[in-house]
C-alpha positions as CSV (number, residue, x, y, z in Angstrom):
1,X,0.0,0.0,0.0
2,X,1.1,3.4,-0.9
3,X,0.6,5.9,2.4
4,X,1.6,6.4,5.9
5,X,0.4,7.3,9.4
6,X,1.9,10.7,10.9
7,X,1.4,12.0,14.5
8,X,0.6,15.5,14.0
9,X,0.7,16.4,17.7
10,X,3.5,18.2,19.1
11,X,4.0,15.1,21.9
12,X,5.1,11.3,22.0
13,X,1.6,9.2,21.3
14,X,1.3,5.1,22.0
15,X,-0.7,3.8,19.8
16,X,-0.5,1.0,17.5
17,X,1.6,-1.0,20.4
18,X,4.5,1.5,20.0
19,X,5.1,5.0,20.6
20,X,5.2,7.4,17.8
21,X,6.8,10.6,18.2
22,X,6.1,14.1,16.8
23,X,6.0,13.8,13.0
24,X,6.8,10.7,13.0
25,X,5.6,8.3,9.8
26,X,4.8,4.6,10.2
27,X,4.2,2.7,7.0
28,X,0.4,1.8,5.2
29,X,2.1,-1.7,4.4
30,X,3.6,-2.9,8.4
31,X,0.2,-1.9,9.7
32,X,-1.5,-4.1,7.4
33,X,1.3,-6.5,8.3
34,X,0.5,-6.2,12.0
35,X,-3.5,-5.6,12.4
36,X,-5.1,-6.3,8.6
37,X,-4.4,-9.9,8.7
38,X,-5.2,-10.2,11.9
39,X,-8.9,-8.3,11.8
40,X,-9.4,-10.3,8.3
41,X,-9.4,-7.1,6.7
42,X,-8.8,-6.6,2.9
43,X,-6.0,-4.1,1.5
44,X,-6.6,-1.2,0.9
45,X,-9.3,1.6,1.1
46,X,-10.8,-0.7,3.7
47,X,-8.1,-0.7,5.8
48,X,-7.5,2.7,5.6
49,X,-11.2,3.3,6.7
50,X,-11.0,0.5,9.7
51,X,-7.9,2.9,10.7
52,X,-9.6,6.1,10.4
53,X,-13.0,4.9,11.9
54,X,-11.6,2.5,14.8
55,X,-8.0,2.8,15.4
56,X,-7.0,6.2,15.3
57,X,-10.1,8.3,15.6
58,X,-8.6,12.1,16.6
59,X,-8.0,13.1,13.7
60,X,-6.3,16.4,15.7
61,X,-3.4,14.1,16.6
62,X,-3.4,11.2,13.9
63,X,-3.0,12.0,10.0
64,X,-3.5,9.4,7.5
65,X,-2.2,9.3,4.2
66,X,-2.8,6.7,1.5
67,X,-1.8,7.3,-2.2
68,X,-5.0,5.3,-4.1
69,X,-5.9,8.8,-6.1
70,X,-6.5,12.0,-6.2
71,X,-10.1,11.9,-5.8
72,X,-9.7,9.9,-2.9
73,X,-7.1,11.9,-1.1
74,X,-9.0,14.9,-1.9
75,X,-12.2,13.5,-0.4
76,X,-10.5,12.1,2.6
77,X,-8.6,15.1,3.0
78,X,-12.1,17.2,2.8
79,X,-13.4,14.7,5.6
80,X,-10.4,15.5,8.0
81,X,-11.1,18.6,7.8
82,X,-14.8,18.4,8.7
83,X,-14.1,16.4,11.4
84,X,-11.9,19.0,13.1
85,X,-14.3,21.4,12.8
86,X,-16.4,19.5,14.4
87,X,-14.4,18.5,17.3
88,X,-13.5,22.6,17.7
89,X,-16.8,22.9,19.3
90,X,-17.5,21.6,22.7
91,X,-20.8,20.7,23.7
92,X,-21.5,21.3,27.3
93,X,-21.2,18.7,29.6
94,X,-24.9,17.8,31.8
95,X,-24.6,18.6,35.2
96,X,-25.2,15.3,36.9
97,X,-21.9,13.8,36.6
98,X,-20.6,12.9,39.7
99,X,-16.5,11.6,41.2
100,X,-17.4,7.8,40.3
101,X,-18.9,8.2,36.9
102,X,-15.5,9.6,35.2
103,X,-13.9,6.9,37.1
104,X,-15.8,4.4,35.8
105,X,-15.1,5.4,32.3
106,X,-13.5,3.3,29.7
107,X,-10.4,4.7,27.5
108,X,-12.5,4.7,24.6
109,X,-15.6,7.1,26.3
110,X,-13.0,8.9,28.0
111,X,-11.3,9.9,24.1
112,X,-14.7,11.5,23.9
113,X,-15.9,12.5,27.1
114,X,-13.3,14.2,29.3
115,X,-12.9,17.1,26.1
116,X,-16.6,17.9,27.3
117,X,-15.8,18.3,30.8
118,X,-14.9,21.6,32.2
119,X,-14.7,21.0,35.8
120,X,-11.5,21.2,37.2
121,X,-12.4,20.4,40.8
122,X,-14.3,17.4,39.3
123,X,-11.6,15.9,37.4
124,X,-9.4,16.5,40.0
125,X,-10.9,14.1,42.8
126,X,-11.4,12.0,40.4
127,X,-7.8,11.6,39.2
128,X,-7.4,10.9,43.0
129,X,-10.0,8.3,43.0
130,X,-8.6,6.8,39.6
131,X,-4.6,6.7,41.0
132,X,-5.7,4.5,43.4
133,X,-7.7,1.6,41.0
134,X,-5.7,-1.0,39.3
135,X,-6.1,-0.7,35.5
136,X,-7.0,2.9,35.2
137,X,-3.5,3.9,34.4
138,X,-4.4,5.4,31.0
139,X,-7.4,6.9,32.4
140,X,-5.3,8.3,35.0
141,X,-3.5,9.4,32.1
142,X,-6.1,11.2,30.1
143,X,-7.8,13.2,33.4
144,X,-4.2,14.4,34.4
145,X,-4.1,15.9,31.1
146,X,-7.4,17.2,30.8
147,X,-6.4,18.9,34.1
148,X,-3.5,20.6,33.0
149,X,-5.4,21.9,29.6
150,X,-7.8,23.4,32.0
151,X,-5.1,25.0,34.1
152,X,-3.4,26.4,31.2
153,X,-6.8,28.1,29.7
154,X,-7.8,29.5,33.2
155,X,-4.6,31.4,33.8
């Protein structure tokens, strides 16, 4: 396959069972290697989709380039685009969301949900809460983060 996978963020990212750093370009052709085969995936546009879609959803952090056609790239490219748009606006979290239910997040709602959350007192307690679970250590991760974004835009 014809393309590549850049991290377009100006940190170190794991994903993919490695970590990429900033810029960095892993190959269309040894992710197929690793993950195509293994999802029963076909070459391709399809793959590059199950990427997009599944794997490496921010598309503020993850840009992916594959080389089919001009068309395609354009139209792909047009997508990305839309899709940052769309995550520039924030929709407001709901008030009712208490310590133990950003705890109890998974990685995967947490991508979605803690960008909602503006809280910092929340997030906070539960980052404490979090620290002390076994298995939460990307979740731990992701609030810490989240905190420090908030810090930054409050000053």
């Amino acid at each position: 396959m014809n393309g590549y996978v850049k991290n377009k963020s100006m940190s170190w990212c794991h994903a993919m069972k490695r970590s990429v750093g900033p810029g960095h370009q892993i190959p269309l052709d040894e992710l197929f290697e690793q993950y195509g085969v293994k999802h029963g995936l076909d070459e391709g546009r399809p793959f590059v989709e199950w990427l997009r879609n599944i794997k490496l959803v921010d598309a503020s952090v993850w840009e992916i380039v594959y080389n089919e056609n001009v068309a395609a790239d354009a139209q792909a490219e047009k997508e990305t685009k839309q899709r940052q748009a769309n995550e520039m606006v924030v929709p407001l979290v709901k008030k009712g969301l208490e310590i133990s239910d950003v705890v109890k997040m998974s990685v995967r709602t947490a991508r979605v949900e803690l960008k909602k959350i503006t809280d910092i007192k929340l997030l906070k307690y539960a980052l404490q809460e979090a620290n002390q679970l076994a298995h939460k250590d990307s979740l731990v991760r992701m609030i810490r983060k989240r905190v420090q974004e908030l810090e930054i835009t409050r000053r």
